[in-house]
N, C-alpha and C positions, 0 to 999 in steps of 0.2 A: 504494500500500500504506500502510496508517494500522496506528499499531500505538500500543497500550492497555496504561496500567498496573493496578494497583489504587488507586491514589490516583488517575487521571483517572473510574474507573468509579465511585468514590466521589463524586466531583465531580458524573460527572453524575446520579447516583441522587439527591444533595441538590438542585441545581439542579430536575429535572423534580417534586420533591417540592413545591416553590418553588412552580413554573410550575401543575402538577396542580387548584389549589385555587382555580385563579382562571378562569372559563369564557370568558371574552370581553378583548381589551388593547383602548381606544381607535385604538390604531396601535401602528409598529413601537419607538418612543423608547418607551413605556413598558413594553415588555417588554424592549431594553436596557437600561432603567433598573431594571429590577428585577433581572435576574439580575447586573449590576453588584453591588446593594447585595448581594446574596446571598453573591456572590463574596468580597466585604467582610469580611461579617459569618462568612463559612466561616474564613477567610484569619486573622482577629483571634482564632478560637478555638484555630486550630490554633497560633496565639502563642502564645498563653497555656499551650495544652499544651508545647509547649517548652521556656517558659521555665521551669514547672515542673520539668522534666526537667535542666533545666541542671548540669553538673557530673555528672551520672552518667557510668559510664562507656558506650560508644556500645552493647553490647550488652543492657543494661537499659533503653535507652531505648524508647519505644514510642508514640512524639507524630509524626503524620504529617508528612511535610517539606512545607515552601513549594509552592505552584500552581504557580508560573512560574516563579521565580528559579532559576536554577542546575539546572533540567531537561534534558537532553540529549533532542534531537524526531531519532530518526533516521529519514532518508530526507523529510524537511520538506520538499524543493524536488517529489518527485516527487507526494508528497501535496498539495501547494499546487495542482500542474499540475493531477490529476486533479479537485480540487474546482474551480478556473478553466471547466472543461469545462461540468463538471455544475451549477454555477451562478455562469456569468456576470455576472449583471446584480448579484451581491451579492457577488462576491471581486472583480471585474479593477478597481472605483471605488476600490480600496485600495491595488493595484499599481502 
């Protein structure tokens, strides 16, 4: 079971906007290399919206939180399992 926020659907809406525009990768490093910078370049704006936001109080804020830090993944091991299944050769090199 995989379970989805609005900030990870946000993520991936930018990300495949990224990916969408480009028709062909040489290989597999230059499309992690790209959705890396993407990730980057998403992650520094939504800084920036933050730190504008700084000091309000937390009901007026409206700057989307951090990607990764401090995200709660529930049920992560059972999700991990089922993606190990369904692709092998590209999770279990990592376990």
């Amino acid at each position: 079971m995989i379970y989805t926020t609005n900030s990870i659907e946000s993520l991936n809406y930018q990300l495949r906007k990224v990916t969408k525009n480009r028709g062909h990768f040489p290989g597999d490093a230059a499309v992690v290399k790209l959705l890396w910078l993407a990730i980057c370049t998403i992650e520094d704006k939504r800084a920036r919206d933050r730190e504008k936001e700084k000091g309000l109080p937390a009901e007026r804020r409206r700057a989307a939180g951090r990607l990764v830090e401090g995200q709660v993944t529930t049920n992560w091991k059972k999700a991990l399992a089922q993606l190990a299944i369904a692709y092998p050769d590209r999770i279990n090199p990592h376990l």
